[in-house]
mmCIF entry with sequence, helices, sheets and N, C-alpha, C, O atoms, coordinates in Angstrom:
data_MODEL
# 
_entry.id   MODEL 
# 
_entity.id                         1 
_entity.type                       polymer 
_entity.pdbx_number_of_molecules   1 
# 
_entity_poly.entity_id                      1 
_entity_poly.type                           'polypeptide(L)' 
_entity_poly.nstd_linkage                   no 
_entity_poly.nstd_monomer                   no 
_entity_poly.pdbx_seq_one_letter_code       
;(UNK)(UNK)(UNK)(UNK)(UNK)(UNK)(UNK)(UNK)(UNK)(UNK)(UNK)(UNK)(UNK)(UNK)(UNK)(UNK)
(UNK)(UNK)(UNK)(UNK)(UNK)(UNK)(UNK)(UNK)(UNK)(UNK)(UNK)(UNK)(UNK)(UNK)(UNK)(UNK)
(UNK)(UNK)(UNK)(UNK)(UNK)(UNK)(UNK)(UNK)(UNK)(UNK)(UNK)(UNK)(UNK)(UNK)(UNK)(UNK)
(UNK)(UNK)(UNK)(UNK)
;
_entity_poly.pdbx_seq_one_letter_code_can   XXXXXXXXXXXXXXXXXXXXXXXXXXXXXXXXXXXXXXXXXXXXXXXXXXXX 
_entity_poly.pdbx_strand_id                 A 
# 
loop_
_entity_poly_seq.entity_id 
_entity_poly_seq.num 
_entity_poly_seq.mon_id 
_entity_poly_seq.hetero 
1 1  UNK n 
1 2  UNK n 
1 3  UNK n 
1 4  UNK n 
1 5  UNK n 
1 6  UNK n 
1 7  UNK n 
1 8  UNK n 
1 9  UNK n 
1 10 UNK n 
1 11 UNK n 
1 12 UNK n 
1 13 UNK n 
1 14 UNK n 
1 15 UNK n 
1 16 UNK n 
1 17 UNK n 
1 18 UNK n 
1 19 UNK n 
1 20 UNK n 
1 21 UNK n 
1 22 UNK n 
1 23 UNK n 
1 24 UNK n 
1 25 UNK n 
1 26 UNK n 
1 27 UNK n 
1 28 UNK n 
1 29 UNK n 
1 30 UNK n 
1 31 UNK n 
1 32 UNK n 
1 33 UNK n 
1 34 UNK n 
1 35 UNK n 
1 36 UNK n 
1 37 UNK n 
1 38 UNK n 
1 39 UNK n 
1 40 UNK n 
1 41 UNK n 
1 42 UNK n 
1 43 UNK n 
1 44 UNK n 
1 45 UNK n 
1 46 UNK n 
1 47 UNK n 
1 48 UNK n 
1 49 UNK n 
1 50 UNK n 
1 51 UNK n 
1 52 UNK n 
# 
_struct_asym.id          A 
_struct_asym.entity_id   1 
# 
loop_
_struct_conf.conf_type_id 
_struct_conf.id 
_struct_conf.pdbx_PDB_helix_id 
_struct_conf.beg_label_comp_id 
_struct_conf.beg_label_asym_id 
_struct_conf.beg_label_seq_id 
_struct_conf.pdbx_beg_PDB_ins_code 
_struct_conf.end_label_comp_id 
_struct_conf.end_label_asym_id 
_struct_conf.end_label_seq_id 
_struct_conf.pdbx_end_PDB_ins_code 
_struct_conf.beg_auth_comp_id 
_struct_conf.beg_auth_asym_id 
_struct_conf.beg_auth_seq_id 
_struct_conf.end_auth_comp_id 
_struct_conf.end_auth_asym_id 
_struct_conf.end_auth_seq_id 
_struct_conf.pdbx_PDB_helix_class 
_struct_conf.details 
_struct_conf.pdbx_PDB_helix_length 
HELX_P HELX_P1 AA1 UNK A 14 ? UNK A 34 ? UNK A 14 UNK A 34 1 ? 21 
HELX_P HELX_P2 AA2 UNK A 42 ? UNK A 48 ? UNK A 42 UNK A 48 1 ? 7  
HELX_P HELX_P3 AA3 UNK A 49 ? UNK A 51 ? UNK A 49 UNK A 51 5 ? 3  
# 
_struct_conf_type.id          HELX_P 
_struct_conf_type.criteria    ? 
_struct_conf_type.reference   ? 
# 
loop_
_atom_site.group_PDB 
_atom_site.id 
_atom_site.type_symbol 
_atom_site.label_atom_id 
_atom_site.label_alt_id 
_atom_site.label_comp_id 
_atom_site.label_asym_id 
_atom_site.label_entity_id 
_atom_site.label_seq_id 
_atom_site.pdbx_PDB_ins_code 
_atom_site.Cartn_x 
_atom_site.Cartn_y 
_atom_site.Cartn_z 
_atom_site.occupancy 
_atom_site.B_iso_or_equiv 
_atom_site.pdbx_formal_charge 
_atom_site.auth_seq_id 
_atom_site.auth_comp_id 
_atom_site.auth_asym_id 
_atom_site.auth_atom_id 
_atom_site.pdbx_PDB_model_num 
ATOM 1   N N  . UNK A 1 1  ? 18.903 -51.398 -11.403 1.00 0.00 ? 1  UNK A N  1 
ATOM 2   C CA . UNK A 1 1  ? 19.230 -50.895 -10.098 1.00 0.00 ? 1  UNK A CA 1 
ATOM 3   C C  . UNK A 1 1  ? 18.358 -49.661 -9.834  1.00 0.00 ? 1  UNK A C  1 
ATOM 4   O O  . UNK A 1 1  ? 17.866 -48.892 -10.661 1.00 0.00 ? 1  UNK A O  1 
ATOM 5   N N  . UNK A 1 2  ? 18.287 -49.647 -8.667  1.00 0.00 ? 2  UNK A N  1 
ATOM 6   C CA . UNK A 1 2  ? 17.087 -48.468 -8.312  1.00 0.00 ? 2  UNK A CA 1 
ATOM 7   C C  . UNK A 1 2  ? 17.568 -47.926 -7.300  1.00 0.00 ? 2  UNK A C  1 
ATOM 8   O O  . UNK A 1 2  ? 17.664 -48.523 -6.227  1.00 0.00 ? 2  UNK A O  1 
ATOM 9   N N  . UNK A 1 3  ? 18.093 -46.229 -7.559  1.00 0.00 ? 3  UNK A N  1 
ATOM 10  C CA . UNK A 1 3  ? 18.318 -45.551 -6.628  1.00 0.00 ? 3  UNK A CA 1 
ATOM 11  C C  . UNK A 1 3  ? 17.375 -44.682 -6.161  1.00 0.00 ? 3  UNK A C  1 
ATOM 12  O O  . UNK A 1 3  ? 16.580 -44.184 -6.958  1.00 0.00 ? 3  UNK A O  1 
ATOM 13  N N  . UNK A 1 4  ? 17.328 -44.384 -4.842  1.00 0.00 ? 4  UNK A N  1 
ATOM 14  C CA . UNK A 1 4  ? 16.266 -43.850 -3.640  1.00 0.00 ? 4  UNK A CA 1 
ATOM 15  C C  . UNK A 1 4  ? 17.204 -42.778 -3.231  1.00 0.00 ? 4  UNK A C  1 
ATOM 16  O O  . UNK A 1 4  ? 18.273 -43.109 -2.717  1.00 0.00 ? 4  UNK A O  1 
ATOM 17  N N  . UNK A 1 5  ? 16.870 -41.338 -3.432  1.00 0.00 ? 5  UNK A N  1 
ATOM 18  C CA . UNK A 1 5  ? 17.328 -40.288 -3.296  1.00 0.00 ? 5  UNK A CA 1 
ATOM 19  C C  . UNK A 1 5  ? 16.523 -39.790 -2.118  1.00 0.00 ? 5  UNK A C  1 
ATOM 20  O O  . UNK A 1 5  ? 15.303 -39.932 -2.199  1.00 0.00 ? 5  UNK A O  1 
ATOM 21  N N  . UNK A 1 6  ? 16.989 -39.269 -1.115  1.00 0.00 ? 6  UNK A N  1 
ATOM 22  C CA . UNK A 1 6  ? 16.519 -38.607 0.250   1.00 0.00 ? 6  UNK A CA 1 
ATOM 23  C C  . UNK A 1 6  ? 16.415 -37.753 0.529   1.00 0.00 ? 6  UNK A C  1 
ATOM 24  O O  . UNK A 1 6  ? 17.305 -37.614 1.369   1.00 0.00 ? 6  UNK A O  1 
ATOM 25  N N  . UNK A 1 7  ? 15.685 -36.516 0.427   1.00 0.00 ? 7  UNK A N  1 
ATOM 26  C CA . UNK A 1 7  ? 15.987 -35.353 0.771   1.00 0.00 ? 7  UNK A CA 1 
ATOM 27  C C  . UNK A 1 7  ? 15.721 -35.307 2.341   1.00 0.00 ? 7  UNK A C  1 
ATOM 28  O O  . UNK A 1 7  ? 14.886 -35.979 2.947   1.00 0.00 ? 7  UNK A O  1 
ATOM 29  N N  . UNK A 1 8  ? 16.716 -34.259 2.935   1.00 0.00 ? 8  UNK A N  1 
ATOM 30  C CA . UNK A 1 8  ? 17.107 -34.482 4.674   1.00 0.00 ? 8  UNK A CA 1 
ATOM 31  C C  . UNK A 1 8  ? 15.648 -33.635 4.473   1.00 0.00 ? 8  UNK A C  1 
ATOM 32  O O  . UNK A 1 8  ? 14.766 -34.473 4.663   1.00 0.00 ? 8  UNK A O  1 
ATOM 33  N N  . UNK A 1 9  ? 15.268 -32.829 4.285   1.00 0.00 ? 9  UNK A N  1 
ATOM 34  C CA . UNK A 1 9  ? 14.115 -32.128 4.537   1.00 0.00 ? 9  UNK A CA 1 
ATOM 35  C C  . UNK A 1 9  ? 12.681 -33.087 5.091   1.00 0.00 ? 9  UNK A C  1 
ATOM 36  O O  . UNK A 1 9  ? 11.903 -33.068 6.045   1.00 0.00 ? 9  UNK A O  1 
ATOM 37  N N  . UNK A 1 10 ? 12.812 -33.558 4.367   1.00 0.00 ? 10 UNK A N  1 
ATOM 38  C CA . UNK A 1 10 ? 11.926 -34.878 4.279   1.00 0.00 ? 10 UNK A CA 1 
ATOM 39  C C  . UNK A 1 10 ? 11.696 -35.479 6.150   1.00 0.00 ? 10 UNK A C  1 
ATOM 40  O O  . UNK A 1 10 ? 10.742 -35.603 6.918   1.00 0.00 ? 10 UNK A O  1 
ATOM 41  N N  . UNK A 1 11 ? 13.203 -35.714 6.203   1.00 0.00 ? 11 UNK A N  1 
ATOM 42  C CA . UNK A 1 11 ? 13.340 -36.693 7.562   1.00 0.00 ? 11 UNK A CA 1 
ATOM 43  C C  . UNK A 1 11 ? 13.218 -35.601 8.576   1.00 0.00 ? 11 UNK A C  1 
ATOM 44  O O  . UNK A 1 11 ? 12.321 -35.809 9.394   1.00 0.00 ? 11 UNK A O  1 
ATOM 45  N N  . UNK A 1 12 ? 13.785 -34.661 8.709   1.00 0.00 ? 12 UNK A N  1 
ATOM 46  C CA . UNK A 1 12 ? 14.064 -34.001 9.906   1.00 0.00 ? 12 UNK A CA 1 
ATOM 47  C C  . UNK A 1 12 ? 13.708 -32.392 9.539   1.00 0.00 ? 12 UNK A C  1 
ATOM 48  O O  . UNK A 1 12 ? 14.682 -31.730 9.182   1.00 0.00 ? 12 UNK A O  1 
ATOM 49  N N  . UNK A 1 13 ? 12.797 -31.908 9.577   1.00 0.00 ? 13 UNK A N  1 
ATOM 50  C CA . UNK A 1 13 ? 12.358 -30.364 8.902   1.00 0.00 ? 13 UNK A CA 1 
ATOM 51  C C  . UNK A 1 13 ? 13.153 -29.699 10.047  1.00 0.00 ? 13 UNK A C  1 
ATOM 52  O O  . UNK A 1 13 ? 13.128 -30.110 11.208  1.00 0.00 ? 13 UNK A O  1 
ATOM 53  N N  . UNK A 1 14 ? 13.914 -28.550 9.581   1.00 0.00 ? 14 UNK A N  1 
ATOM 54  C CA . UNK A 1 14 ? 15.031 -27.819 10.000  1.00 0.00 ? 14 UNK A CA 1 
ATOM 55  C C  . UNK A 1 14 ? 13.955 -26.782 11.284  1.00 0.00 ? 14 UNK A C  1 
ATOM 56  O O  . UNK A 1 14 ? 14.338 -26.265 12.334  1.00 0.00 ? 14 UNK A O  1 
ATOM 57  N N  . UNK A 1 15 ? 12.672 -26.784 10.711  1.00 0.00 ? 15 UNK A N  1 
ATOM 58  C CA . UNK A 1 15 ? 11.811 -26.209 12.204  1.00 0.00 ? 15 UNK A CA 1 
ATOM 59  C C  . UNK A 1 15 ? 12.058 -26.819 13.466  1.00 0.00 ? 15 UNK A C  1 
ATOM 60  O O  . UNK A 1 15 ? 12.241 -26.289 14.561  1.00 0.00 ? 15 UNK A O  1 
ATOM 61  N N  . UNK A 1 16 ? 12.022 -28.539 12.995  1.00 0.00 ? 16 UNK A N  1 
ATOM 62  C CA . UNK A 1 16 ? 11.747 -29.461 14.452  1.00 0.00 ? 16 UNK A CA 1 
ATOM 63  C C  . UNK A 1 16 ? 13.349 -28.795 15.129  1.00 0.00 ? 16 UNK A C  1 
ATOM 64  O O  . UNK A 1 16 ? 13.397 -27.952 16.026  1.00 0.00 ? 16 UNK A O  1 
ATOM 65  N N  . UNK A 1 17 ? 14.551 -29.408 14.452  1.00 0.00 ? 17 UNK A N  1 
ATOM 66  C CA . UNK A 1 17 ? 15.720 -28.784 14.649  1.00 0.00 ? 17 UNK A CA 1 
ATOM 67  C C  . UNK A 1 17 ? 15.771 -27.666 15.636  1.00 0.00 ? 17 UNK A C  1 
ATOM 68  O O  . UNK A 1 17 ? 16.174 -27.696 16.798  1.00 0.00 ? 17 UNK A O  1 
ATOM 69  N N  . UNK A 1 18 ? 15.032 -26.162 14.589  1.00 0.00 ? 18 UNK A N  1 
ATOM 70  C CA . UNK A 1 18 ? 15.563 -25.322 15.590  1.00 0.00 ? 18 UNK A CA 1 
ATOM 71  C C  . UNK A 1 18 ? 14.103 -25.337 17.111  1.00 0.00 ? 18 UNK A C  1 
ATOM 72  O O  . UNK A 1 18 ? 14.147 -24.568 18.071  1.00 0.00 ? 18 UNK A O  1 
ATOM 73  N N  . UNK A 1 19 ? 13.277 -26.131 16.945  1.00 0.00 ? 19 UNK A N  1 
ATOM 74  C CA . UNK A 1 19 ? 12.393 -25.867 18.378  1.00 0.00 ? 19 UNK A CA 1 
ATOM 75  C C  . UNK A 1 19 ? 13.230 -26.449 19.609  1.00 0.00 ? 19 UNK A C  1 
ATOM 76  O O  . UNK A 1 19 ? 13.373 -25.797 20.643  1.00 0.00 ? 19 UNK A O  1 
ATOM 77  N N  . UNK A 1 20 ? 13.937 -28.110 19.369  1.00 0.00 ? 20 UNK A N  1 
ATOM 78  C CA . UNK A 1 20 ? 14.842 -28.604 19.841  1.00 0.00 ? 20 UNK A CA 1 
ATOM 79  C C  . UNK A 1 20 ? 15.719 -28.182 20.688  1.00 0.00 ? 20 UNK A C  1 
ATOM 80  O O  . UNK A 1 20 ? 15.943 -28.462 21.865  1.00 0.00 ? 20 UNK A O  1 
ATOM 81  N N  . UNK A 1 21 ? 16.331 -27.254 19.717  1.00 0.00 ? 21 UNK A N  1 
ATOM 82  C CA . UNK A 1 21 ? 17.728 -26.120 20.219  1.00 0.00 ? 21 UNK A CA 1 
ATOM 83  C C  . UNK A 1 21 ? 17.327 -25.103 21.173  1.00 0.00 ? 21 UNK A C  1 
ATOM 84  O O  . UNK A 1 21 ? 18.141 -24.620 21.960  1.00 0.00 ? 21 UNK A O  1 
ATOM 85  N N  . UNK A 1 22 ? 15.820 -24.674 21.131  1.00 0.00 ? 22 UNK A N  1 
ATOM 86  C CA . UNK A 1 22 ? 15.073 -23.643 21.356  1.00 0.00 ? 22 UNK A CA 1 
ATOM 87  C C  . UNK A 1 22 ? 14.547 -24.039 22.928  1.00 0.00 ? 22 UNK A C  1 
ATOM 88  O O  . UNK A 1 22 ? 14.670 -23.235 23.852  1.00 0.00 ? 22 UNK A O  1 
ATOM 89  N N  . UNK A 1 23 ? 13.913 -25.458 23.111  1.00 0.00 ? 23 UNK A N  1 
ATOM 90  C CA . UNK A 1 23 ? 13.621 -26.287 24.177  1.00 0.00 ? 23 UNK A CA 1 
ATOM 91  C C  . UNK A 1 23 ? 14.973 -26.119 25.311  1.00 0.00 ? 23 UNK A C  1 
ATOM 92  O O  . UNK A 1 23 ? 14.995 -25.589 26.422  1.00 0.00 ? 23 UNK A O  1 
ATOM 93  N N  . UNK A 1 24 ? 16.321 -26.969 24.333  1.00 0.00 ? 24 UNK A N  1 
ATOM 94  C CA . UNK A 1 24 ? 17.203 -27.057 25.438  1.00 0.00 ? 24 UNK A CA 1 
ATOM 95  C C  . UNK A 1 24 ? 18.448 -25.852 26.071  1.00 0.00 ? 24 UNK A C  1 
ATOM 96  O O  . UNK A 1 24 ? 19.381 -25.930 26.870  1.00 0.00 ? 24 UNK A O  1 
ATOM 97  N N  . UNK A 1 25 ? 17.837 -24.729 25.197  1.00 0.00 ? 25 UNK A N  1 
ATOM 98  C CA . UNK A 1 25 ? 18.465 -23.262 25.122  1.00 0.00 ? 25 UNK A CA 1 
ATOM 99  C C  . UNK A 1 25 ? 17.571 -22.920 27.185  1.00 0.00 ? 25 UNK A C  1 
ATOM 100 O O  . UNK A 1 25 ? 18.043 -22.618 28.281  1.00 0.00 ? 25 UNK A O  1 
ATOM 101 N N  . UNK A 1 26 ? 15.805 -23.295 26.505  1.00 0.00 ? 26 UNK A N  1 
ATOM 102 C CA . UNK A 1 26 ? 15.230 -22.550 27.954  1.00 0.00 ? 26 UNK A CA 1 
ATOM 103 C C  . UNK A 1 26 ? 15.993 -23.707 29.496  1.00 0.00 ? 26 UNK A C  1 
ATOM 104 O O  . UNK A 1 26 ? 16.346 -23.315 30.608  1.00 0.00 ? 26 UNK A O  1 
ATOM 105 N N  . UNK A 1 27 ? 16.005 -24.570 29.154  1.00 0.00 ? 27 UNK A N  1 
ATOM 106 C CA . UNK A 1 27 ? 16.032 -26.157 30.028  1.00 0.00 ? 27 UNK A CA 1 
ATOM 107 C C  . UNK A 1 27 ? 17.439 -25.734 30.829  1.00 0.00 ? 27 UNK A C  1 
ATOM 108 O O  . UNK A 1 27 ? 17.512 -25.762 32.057  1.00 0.00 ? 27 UNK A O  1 
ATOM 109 N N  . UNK A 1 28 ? 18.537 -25.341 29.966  1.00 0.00 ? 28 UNK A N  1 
ATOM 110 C CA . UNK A 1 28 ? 19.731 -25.011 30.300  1.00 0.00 ? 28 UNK A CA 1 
ATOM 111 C C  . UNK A 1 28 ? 19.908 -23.536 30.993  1.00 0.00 ? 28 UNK A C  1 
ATOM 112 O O  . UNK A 1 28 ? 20.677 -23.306 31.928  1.00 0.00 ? 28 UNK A O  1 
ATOM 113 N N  . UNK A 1 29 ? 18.956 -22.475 30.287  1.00 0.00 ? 29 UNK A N  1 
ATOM 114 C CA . UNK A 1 29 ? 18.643 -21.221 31.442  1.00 0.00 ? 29 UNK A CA 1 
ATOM 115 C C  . UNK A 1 29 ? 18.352 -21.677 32.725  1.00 0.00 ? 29 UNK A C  1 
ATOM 116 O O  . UNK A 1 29 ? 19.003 -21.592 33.767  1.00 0.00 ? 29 UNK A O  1 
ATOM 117 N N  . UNK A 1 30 ? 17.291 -22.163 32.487  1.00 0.00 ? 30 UNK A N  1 
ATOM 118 C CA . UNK A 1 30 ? 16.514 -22.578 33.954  1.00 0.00 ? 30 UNK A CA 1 
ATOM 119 C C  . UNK A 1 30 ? 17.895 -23.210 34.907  1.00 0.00 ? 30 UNK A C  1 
ATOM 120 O O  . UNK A 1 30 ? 18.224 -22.508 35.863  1.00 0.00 ? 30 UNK A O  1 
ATOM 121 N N  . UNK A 1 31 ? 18.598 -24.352 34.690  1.00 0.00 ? 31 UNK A N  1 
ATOM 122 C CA . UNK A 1 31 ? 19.317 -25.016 35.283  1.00 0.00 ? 31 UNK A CA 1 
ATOM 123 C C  . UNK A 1 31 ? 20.082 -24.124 35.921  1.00 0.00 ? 31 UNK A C  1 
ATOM 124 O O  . UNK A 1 31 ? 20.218 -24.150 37.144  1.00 0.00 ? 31 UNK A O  1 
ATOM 125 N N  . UNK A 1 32 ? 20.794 -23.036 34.959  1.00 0.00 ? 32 UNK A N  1 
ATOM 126 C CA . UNK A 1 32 ? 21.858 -21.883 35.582  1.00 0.00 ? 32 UNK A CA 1 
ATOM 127 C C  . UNK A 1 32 ? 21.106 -21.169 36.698  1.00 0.00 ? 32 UNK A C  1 
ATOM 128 O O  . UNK A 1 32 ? 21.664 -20.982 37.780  1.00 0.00 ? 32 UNK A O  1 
ATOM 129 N N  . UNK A 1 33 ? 19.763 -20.733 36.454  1.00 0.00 ? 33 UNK A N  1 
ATOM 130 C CA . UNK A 1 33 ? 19.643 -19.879 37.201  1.00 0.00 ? 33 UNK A CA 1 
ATOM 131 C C  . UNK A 1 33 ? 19.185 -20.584 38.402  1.00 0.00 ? 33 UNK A C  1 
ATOM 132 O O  . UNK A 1 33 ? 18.761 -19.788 39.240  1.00 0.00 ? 33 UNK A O  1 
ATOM 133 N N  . UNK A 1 34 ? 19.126 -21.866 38.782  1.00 0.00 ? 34 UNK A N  1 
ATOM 134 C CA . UNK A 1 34 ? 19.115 -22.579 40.281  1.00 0.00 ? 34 UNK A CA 1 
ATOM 135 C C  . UNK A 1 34 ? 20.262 -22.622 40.585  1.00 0.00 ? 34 UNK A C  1 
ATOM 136 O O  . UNK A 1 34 ? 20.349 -22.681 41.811  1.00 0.00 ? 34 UNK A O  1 
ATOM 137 N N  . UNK A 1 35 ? 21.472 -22.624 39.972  1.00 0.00 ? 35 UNK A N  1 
ATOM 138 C CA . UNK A 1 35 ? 22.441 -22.810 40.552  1.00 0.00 ? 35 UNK A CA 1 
ATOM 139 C C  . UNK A 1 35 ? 22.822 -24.059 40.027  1.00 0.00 ? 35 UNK A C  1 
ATOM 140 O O  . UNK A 1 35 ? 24.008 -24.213 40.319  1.00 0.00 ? 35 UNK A O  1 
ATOM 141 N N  . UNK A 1 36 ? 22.403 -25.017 39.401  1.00 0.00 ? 36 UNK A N  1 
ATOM 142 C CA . UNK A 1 36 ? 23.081 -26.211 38.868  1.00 0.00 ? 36 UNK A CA 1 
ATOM 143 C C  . UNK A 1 36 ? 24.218 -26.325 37.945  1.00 0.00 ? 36 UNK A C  1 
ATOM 144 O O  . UNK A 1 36 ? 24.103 -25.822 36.827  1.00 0.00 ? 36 UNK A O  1 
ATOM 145 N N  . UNK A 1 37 ? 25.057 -26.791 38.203  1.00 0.00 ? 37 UNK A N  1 
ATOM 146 C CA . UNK A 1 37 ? 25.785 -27.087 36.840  1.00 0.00 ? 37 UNK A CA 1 
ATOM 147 C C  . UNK A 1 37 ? 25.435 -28.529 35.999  1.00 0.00 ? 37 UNK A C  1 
ATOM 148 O O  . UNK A 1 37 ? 25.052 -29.638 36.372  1.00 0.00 ? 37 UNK A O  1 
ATOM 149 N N  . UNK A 1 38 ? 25.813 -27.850 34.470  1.00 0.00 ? 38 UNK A N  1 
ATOM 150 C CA . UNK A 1 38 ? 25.117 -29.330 33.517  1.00 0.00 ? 38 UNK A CA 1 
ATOM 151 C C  . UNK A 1 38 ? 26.037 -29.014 32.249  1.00 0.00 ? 38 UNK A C  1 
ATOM 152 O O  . UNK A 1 38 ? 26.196 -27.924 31.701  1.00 0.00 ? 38 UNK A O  1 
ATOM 153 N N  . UNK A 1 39 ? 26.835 -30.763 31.790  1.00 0.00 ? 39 UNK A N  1 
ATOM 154 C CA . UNK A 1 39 ? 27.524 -30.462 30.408  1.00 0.00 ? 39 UNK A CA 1 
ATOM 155 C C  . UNK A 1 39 ? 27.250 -31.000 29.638  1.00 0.00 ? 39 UNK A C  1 
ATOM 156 O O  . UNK A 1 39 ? 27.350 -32.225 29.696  1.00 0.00 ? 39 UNK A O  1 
ATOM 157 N N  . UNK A 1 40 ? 26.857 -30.490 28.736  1.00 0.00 ? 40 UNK A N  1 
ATOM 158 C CA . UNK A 1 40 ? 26.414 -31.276 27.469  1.00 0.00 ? 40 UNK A CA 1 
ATOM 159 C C  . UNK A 1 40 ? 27.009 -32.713 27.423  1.00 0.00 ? 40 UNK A C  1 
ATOM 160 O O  . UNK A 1 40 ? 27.413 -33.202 28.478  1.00 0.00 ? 40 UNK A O  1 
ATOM 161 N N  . UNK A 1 41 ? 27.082 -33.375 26.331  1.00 0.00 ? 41 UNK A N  1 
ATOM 162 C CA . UNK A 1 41 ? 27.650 -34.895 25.922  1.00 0.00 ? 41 UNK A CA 1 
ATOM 163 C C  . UNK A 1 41 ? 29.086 -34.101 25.561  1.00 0.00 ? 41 UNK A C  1 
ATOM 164 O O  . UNK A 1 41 ? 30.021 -33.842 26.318  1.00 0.00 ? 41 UNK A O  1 
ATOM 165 N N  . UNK A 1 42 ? 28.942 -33.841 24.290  1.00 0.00 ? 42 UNK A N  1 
ATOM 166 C CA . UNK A 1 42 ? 30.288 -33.501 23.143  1.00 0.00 ? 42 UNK A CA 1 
ATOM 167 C C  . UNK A 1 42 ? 30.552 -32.079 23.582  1.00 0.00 ? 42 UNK A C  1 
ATOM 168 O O  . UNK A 1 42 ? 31.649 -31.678 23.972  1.00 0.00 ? 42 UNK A O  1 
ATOM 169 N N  . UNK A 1 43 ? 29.440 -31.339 23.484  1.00 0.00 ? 43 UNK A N  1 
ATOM 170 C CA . UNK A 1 43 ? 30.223 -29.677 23.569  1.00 0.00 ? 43 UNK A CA 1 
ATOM 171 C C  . UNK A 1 43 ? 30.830 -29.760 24.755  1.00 0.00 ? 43 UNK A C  1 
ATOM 172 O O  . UNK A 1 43 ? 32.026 -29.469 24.760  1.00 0.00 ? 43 UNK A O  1 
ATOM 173 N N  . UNK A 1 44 ? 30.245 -30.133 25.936  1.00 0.00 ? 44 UNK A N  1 
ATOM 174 C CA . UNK A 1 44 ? 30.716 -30.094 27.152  1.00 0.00 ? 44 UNK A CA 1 
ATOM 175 C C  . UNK A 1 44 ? 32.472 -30.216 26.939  1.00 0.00 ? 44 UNK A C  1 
ATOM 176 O O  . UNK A 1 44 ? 33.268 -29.279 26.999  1.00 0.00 ? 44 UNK A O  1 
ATOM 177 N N  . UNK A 1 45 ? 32.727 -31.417 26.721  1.00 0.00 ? 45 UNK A N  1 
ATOM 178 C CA . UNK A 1 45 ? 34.102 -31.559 26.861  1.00 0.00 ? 45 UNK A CA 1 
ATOM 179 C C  . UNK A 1 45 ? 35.184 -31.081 25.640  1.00 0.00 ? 45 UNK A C  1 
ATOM 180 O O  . UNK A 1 45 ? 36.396 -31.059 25.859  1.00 0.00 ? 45 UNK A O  1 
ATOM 181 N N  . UNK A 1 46 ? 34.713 -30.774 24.581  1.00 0.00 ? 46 UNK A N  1 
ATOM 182 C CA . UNK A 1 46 ? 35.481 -29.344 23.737  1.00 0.00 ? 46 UNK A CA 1 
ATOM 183 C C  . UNK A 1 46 ? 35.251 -27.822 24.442  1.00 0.00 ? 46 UNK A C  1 
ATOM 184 O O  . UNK A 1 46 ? 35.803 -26.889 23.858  1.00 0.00 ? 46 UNK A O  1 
ATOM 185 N N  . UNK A 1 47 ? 34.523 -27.530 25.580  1.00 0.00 ? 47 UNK A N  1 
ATOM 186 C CA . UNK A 1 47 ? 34.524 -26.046 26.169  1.00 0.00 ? 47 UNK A CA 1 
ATOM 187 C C  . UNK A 1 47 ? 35.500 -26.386 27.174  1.00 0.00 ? 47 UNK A C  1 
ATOM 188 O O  . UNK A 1 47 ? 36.429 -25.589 27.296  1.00 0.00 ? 47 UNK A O  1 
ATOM 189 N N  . UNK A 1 48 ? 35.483 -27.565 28.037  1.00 0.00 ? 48 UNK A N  1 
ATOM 190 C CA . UNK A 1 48 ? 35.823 -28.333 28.743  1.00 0.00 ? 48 UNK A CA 1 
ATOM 191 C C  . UNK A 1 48 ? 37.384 -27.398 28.299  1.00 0.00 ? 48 UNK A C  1 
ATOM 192 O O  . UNK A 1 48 ? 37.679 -26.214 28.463  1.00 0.00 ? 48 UNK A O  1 
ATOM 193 N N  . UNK A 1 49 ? 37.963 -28.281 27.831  1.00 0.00 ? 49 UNK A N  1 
ATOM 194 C CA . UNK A 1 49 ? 39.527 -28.226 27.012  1.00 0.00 ? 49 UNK A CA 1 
ATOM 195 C C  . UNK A 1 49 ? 39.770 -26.950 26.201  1.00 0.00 ? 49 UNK A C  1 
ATOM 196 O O  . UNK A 1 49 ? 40.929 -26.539 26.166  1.00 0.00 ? 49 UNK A O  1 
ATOM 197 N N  . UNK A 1 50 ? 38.921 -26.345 25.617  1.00 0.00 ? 50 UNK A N  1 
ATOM 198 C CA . UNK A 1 50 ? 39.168 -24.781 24.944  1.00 0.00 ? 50 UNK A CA 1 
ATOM 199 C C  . UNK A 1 50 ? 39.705 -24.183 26.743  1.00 0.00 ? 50 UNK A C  1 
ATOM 200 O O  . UNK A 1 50 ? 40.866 -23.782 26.817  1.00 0.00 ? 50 UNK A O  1 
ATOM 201 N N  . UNK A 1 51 ? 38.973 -24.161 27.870  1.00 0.00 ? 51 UNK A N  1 
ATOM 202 C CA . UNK A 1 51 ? 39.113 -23.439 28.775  1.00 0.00 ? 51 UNK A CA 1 
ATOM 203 C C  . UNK A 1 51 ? 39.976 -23.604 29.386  1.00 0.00 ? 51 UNK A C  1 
ATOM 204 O O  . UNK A 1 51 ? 40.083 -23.086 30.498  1.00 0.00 ? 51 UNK A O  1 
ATOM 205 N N  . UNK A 1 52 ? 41.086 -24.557 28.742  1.00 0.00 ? 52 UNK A N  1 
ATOM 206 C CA . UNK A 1 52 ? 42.100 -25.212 29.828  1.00 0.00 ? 52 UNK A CA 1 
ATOM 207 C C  . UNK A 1 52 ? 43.563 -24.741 29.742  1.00 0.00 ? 52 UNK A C  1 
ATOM 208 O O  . UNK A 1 52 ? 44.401 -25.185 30.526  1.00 0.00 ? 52 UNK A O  1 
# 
């Protein structure tokens, strides 16, 4: 039997990660400051319900 060990590093380098976060951090400024509203998928509706 042959096991194949993965390191997550490998797949997804924690840089790409935080540029990602970093991208939709500016995307989501921008939106506020036109005046739009926008909710995430998941966080959206756990802030959603924390606020309720």
């Amino acid at each position: 039997m042959v096991c194949i060990i993965v390191d997550r590093h490998h797949l997804f380098p924690d840089h790409v990660v935080g540029l990602i976060m970093f991208i939709l951090w500016i995307v989501l400024m921008i939106k506020v400051y036109q005046g739009e509203s926008y909710k995430l998928p998941i966080v959206g509706d756990i802030a959603d319900n924390a606020t309720k």
